[in-house]
C-alpha positions in Angstrom: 8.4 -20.7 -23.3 8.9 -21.8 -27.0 10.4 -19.0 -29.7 7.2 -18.9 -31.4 5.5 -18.1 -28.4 8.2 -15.3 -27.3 7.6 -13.9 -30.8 4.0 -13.6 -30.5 4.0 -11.9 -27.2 6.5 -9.6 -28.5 4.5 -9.3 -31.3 1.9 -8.0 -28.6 3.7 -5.9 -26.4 5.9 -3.8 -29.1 2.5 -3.4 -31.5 1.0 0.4 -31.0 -2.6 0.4 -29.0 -4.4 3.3 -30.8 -5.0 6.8 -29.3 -8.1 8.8 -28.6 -6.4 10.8 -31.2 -3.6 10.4 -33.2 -2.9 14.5 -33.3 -2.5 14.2 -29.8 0.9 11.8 -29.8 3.6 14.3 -29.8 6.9 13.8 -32.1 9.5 13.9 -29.0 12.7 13.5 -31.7 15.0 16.2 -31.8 14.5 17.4 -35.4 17.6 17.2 -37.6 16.5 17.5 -41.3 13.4 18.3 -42.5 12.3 15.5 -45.0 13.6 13.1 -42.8 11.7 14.3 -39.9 8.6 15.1 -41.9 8.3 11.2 -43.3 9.4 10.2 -39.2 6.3 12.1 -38.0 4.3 10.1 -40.8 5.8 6.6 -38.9 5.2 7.9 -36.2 1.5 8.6 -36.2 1.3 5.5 -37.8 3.2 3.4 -35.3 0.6 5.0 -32.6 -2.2 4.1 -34.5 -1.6 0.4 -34.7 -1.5 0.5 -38.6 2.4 0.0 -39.2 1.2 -2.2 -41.6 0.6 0.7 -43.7 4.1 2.0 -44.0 5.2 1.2 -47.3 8.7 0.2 -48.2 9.7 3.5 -50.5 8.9 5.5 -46.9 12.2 3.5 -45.7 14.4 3.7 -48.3 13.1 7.2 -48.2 15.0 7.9 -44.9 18.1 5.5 -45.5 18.7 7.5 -48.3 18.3 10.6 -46.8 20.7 9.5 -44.2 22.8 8.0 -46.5 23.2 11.8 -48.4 23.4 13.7 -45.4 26.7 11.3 -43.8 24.6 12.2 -40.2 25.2 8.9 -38.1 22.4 10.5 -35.8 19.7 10.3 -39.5 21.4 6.5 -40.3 20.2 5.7 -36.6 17.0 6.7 -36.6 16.6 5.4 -40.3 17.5 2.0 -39.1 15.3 2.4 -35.9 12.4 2.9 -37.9 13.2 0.1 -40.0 13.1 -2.7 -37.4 10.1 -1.3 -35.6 8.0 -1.2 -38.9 9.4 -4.5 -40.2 10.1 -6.8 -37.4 6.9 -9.1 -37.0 8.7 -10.4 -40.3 12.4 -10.6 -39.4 14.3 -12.5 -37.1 15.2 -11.5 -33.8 19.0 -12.0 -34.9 18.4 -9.5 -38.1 16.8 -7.3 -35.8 19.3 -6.6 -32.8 21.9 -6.5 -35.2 20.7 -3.3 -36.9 20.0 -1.8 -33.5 23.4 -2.4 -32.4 24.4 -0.3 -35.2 22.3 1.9 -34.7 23.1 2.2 -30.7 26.6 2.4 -31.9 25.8 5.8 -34.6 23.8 7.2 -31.9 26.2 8.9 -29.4 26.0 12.4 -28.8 24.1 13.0 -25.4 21.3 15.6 -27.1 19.9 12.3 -28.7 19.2 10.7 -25.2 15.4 10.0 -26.7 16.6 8.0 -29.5 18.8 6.0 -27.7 16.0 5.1 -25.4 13.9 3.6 -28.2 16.6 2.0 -29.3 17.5 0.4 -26.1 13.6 -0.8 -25.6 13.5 -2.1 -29.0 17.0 -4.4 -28.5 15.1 -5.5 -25.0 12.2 -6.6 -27.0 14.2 -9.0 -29.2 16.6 -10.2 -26.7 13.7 -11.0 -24.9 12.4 -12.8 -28.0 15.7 -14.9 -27.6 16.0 -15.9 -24.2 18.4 -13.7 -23.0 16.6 -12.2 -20.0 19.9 -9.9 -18.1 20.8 -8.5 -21.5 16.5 -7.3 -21.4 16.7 -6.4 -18.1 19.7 -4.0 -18.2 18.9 -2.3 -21.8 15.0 -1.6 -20.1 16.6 -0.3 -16.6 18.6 2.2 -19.1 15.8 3.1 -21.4 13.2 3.6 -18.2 14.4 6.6 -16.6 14.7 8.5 -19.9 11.2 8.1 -21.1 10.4 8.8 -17.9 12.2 12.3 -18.0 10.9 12.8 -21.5 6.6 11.9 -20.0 6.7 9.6 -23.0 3.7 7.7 -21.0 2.9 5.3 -24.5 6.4 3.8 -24.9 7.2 4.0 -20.9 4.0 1.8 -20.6 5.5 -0.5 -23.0 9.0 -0.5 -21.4 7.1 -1.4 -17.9 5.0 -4.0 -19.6 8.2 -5.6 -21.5 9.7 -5.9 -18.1 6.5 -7.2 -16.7 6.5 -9.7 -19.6 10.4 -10.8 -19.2 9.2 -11.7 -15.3 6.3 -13.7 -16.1 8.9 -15.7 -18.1 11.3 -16.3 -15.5 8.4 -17.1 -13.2 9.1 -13.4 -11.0 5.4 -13.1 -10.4 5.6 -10.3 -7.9 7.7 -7.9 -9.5 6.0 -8.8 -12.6 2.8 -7.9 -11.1 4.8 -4.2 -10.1 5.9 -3.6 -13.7 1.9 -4.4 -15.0 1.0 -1.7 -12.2 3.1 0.9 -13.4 2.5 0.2 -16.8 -1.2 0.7 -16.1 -0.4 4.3 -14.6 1.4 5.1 -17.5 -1.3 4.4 -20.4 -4.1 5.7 -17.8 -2.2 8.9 -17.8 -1.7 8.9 -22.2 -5.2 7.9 -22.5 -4.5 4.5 -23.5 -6.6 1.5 -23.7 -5.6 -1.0 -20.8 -6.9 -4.7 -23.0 -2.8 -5.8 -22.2 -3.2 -4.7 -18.7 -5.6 -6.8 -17.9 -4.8 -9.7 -20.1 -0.9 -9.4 -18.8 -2.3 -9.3 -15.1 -4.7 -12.4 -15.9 -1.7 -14.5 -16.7 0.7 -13.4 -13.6 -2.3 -14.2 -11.3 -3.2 -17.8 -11.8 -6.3 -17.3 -9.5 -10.0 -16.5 -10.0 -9.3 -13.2 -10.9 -8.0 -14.0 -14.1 -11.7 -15.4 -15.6 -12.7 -11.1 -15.0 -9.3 -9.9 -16.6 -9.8 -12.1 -19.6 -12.8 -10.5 -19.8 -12.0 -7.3 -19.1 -9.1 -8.1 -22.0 -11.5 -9.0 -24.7 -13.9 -6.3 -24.2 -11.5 -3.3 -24.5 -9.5 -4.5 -27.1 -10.7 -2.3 -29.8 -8.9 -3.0 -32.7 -5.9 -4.9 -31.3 -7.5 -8.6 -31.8 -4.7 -10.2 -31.9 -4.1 -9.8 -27.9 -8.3 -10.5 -28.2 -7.6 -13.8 -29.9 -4.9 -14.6 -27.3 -7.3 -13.7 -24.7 -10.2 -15.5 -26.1 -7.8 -18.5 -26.1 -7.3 -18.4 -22.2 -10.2 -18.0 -21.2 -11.7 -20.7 -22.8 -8.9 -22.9 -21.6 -9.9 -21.9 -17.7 -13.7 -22.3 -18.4 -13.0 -25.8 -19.7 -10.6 -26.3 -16.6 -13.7 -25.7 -14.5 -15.5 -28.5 -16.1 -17.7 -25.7 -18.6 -17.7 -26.7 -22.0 -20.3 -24.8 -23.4 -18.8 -21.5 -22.6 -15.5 -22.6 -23.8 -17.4 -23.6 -27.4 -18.9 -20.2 -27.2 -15.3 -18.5 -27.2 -13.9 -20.5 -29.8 -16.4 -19.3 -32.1 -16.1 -16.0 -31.0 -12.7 -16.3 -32.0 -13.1 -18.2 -35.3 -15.0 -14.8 -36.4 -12.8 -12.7 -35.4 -10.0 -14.3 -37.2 -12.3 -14.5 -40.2 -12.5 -10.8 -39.7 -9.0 -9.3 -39.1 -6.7 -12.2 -40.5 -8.3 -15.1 -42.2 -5.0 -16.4 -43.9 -3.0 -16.4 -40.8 -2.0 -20.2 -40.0 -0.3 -19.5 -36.5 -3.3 -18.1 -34.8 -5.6 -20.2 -36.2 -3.8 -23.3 -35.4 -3.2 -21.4 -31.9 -7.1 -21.4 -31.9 -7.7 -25.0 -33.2 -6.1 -26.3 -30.7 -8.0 -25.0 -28.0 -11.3 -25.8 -29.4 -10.0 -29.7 -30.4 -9.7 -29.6 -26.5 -13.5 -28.3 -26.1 -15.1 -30.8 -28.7 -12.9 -33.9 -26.8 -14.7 -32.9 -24.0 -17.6 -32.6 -25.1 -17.7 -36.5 -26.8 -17.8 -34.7 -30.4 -15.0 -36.8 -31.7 -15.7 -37.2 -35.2 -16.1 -33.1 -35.0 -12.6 -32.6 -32.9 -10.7 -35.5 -35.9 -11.6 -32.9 -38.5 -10.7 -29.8 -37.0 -7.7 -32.2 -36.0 -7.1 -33.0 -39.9 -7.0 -29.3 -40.9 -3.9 -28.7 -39.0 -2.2 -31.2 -40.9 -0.5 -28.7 -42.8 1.3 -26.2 -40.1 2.6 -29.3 -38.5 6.1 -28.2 -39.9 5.5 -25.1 -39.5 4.5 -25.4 -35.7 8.0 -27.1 -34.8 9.3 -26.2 -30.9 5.6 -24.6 -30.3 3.7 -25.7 -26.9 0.3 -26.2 -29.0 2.2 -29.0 -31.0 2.6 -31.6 -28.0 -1.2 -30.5 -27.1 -2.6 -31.8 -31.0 -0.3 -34.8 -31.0 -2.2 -35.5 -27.7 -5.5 -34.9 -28.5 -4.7 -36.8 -31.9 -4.0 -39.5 -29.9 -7.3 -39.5 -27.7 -9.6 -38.8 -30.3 -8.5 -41.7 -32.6 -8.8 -43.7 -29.5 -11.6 -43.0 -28.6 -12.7 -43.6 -32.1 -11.6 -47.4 -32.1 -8.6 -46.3 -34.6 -5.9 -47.8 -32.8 -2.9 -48.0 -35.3 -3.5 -44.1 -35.5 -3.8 -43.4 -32.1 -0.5 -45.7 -31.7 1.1 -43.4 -34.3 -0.2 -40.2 -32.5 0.9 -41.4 -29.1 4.3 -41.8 -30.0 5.0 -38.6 -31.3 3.4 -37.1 -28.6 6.0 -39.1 -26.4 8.5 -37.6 -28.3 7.0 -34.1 -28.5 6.4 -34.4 -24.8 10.4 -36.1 -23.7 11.5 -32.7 -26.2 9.3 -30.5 -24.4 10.0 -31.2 -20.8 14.2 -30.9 -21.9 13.7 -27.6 -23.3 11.8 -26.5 -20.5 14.2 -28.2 -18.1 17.1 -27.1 -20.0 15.2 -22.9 -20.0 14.9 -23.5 -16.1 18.8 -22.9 -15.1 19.4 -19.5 -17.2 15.4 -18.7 -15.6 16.7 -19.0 -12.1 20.1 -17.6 -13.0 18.4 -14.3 -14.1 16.2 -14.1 -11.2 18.8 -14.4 -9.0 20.9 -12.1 -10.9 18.6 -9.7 -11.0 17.5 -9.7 -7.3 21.3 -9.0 -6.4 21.4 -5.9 -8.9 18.1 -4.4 -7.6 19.4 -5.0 -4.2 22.9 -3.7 -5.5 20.9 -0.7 -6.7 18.9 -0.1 -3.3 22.1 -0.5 -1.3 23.7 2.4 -3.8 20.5 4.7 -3.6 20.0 4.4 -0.3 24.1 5.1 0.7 23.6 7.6 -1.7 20.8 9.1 -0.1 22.4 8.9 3.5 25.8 10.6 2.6 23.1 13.7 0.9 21.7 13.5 3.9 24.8 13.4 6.0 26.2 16.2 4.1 23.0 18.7 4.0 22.8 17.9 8.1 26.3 19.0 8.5 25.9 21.9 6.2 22.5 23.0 8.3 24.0 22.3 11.6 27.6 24.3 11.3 25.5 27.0 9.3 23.0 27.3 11.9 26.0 27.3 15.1 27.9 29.8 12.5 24.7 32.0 12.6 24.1 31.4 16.2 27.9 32.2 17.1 27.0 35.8 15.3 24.5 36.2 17.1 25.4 35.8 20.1 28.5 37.7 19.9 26.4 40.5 18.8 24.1 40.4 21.5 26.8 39.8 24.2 28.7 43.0 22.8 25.6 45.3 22.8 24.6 43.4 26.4 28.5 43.9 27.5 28.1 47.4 29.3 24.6 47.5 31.1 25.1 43.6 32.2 26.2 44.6 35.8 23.8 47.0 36.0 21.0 45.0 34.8 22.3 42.0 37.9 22.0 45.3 40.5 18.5 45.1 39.6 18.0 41.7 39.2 19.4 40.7 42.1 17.1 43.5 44.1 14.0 41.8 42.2 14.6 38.9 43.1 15.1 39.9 46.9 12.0 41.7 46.6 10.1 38.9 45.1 11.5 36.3 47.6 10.5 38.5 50.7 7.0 38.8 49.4 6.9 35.5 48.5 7.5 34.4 52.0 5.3 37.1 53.1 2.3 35.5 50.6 3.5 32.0 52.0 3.2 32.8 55.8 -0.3 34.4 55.1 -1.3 31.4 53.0 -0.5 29.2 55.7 -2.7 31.2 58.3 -5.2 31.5 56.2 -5.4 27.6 55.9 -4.8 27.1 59.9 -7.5 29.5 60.0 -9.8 27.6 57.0 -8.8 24.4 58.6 -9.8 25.7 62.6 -13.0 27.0 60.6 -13.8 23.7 59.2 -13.6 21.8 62.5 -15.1 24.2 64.7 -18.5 23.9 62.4 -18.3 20.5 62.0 -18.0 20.5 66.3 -20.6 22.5 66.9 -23.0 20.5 64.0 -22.2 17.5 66.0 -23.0 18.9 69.1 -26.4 20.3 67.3 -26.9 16.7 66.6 -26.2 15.1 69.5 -28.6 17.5 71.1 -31.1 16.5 68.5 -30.1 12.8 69.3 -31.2 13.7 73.3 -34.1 15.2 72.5 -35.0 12.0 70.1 -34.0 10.4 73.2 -36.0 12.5 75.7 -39.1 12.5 73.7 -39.3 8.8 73.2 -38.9 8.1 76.8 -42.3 10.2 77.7 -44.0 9.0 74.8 -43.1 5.5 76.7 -44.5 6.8 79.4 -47.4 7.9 78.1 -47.1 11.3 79.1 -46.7 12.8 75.7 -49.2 12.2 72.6 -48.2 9.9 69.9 -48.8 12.6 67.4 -46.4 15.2 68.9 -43.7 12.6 69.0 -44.2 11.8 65.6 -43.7 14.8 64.5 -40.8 15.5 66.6 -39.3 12.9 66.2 -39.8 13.6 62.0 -38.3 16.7 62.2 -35.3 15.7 64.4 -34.7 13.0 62.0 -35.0 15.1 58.7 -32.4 17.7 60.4 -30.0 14.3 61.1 -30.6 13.8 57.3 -30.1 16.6 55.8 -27.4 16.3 53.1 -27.2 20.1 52.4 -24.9 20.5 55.5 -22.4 17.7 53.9 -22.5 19.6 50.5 -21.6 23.0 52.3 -18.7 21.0 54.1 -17.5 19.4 50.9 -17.5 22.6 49.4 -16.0 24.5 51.8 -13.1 21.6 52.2 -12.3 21.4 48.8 -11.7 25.5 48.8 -8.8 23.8 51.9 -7.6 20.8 50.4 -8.5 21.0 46.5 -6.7 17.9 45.7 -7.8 15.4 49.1 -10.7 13.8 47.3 -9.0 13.2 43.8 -5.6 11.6 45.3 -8.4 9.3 47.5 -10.0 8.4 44.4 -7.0 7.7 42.3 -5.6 5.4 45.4 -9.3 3.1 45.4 -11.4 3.9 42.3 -13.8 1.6 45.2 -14.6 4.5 47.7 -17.8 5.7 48.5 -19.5 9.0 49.1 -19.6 8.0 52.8 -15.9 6.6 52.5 -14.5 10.4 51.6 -17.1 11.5 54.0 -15.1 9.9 57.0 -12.1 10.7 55.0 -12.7 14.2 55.4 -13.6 14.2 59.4 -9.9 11.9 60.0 -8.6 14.7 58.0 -9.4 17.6 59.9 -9.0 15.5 63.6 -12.4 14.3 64.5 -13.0 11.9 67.0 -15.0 8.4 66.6 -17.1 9.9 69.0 -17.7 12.9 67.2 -17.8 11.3 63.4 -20.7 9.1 65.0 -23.0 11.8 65.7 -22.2 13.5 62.0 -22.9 10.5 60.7 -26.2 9.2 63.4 -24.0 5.9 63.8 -22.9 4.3 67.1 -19.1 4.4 67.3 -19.1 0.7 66.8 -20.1 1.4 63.0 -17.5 4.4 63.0 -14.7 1.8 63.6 -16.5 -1.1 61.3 -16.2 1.5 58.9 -12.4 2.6 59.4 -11.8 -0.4 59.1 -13.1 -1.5 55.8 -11.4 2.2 54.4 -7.9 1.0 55.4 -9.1 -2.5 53.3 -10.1 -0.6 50.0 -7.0 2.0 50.9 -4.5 -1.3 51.0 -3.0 -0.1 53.9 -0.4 -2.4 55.8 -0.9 -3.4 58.8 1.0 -0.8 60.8 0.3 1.8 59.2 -1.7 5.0 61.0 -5.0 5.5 59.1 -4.8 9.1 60.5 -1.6 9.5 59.4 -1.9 8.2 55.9 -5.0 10.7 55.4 -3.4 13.6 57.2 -0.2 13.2 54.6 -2.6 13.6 51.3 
């Protein structure tokens, strides 16, 4: 990035954005001397209001002479503070940091932490201006945390966007993208108009984003048109990058009135401007139109010397008087763009070692940093564990030597008693255990003797069935009768009520039988459990037939395709395996 190009951006980023209201900006100084601090307040509504142009030059030999008469180093550092931040868009970065050394150097005593802060963010600013990216980055990482203690959300927002800024220019888009973040928290919180927000973010995104943040840029920039301008600019150059022309035009003279407006006599953005609609009208075929607007930046070529723009007019010089049939011109044009072009690529060549330097440099200190806060944070931790934990035993060491000294002379008296409790509640414990179990034998002799005598009842009904059909054969009994019979025999066979009962009455046994069966084979069936139930409490084949109306043979077909969904191996008792649940 060319120095002309650094200064405007710092131009940008250390330029006040304008409160809702200036009242509202509190004078965070630690007062010292009236007068002084009365025409600081002044400055510093001022600098908040964007309109530093207004300070006049007896308001600052106002306070060096009031520093000057007072022989308070603390007064000659502010005075020289205020100095550089209303005068530097006209002095050099060199004229500039060497003041605020000075003035870092007068300002020592640790009450004046504030000023030293500004100072520090200033310094950044035109180191930044000058290339020297660890020398920003370390006077920023000392400046942050004390406007940050201090809630000065205005100039923290600045500090995060300065750093923001100093990543974009070593090509550090992600952090860069971090510092625009917080500096959007910060001038959310003080009220702030965000037009650098998004215009800063636009140019660390490179995507389609960036069309909407331009946008976004221009329309809340209020009375800061210089970003506007800058932003106008951009955007025009990514609408003519997606093949729109028009739109670009549109921009350019949106920006040609608003340089008519705010600053009609200065050359640097309107050359900045120029240029980017010389590209528009090329593109466009307007070439007699883009050779005059060409032809009135004649004049600032001196003046644009090491700027970007000046390799894209000798280029467009070129083309357009090419494109015109002028060929000793465009000849002319081509060669200095060569030349621009061979200087550029050095400079940006020879800006690429000290870029990657810093980056790497800066990586190791924040990893440096994380490494120290995060041993830090351990050997707190470590220390406020072993506090806690030999507190705590201490405590508990009291306590229990308290208790165990009150406890000391009932303790054998309280085993007496303990140790009869426990007899007590072991013998009726085996006494509730023995009855338990009889009551289950009992349950269990219950269960089968019911189920016995329904299988008799169905057998029975099964002879009858039997009987009845053999006369109706016969003929010795009427079809009707049998019918019904035979309905009513077959309705008791049916008759699910007398499983239910059983189910019921076996789960009161064996609470647990059907849900271990169902969590071995999620596959078994209500009839499955059914013949579950009858293995379980020793019924025959036989016997399971008739409670089921099978033959014996479907009794066994169906044993058999239990111990298949059951996975049993092949030895293994399917009596025994339902007996053990």
């Amino acid at each position: 990035m060319s120095l002309g190009r650094k200064f405007f951006f710092l131009i940008l980023l250390l330029a006040s954005i304008r409160p809702a209201a200036a009242s509202e900006y509190p004078y965070l100084f630690v007062p010292i001397e009236e007068t002084f601090d009365n025409i600081a307040r002044q400055l510093n509504r001022l600098d908040f209001d964007n309109e530093r142009q207004q300070v006049s030059t007896l308001q600052l030999d106002s306070l060096d002479q009031l520093a000057r008469q007072s022989s308070n180093q603390q007064l000659q550092a502010r005075a020289l503070y205020w100095r550089v931040r209303c005068t530097q868009m006209s002095a050099s970065p060199p004229q500039c940091i060497e003041m605020l050394e000075e003035a870092l150097a007068l300002s020592k005593d640790d009450c004046y932490d504030y000023d030293r802060a500004l100072i520090r963010y200033q310094l950044a600013g035109n180191y930044e201006r000058m290339g020297q990216y660890m020398k920003t980055y370390q006077l920023l990482s000392l400046a942050i945390p004390t406007l940050q203690q201090y809630n000065d959300d205005y100039f923290l927002g600045n500090a995060y966007l300065l750093m923001g800024q100093l990543f974009l220019d070593i090509e550090y888009s992600e952090p860069a993208l971090e510092q625009i973040t917080l500096s959007r928290q910060s001038y959310e919180r003080a009220g702030y108009p965000l037009n650098r927000i998004y215009f800063f973010e636009a140019m660390a995104r490179h995507d389609d984003s960036s069309l909407q943040l331009y946008r976004q840029a221009i329309a809340t920039g209020g009375k800061d048109w210089a970003m506007s301008l800058q932003a106008l600019t951009e955007l025009s150059s990514l609408y003519l990058d997606r093949q729109m022309p028009d739109s670009s035009a549109v921009l350019c003279q949106q920006g040609y009135e608003l340089l008519q407006q705010q600053a009609p006599d200065n050359f640097f953005f309107y050359c900045l401007l120029a240029a980017s609609h010389v590209k528009v009208l090329y593109t466009q075929g307007h070439y007699e139109e883009a050779l005059n607007r060409l032809q009135t930046l004649t004049p600032y070529i001196e003046q644009l010397t090491g700027e970007r723009m000046l390799c894209d007019i000798y280029r467009y010089s070129w083309l357009v008087h090419d494109k015109m049939g002028h060929r000793d011109e465009a000849y002319h044009y081509l060669k200095l763009y060569q030349q621009e072009f061979e200087r550029s690529e050095a400079e940006r060549r020879q800006g690429d070692i000290p870029k990657a330097q810093a980056r790497e440099a800066i990586s190791r200190q924040k990893d440096h940093i994380l490494l120290l806060q995060q041993e830090a944070q351990l050997s707190r931790g470590r220390f406020y564990t072993t506090l806690l934990v030999t507190s705590v035993i201490l405590l508990i060491c009291i306590v229990f030597a308290v208790y165990f000294f009150q406890r000391y002379r009932l303790r054998r008296q309280e085993n007496r008693e303990l140790q009869k409790s426990l007899e007590q509640e072991t013998l009726i414990s085996q006494l509730n255990r023995k009855n338990f179990e009889q009551d289950m034998k009992q349950k269990d002799c219950e269960i089968s003797s019911s189920t016995l005598l329904l299988a008799n009842k169905n057998e029975v009904l099964q002879q009858i069935h039997d009987i009845t059909k053999q006369f109706s054969d016969q003929g010795s009994i009427p079809q009707e009768y049998v019918r019904q019979v035979n309905s009513v025999i077959g309705d008791s066979l049916r008759n699910d009520d007398e499983w239910s009962r059983f189910k019921l009455h076996f789960d009161s046994v064996h609470p647990d039988f059907f849900l271990k069966l169902k969590e071995r084979s999620s596959e078994l069936t209500e009839n499955d459990l059914r013949l579950c139930a009858y293995i379980r409490i020793g019924m025959r084949a036989k016997q399971i037939a008739e409670m089921l109306s099978v033959s014996p043979d479907s009794v066994n077909t169906n044993r058999y395709r239990l111990r298949k969904k059951l996975a049993l191996d092949k030895g293994q008792s399917l009596d025994d395996f339902i007996r053990q649940i």
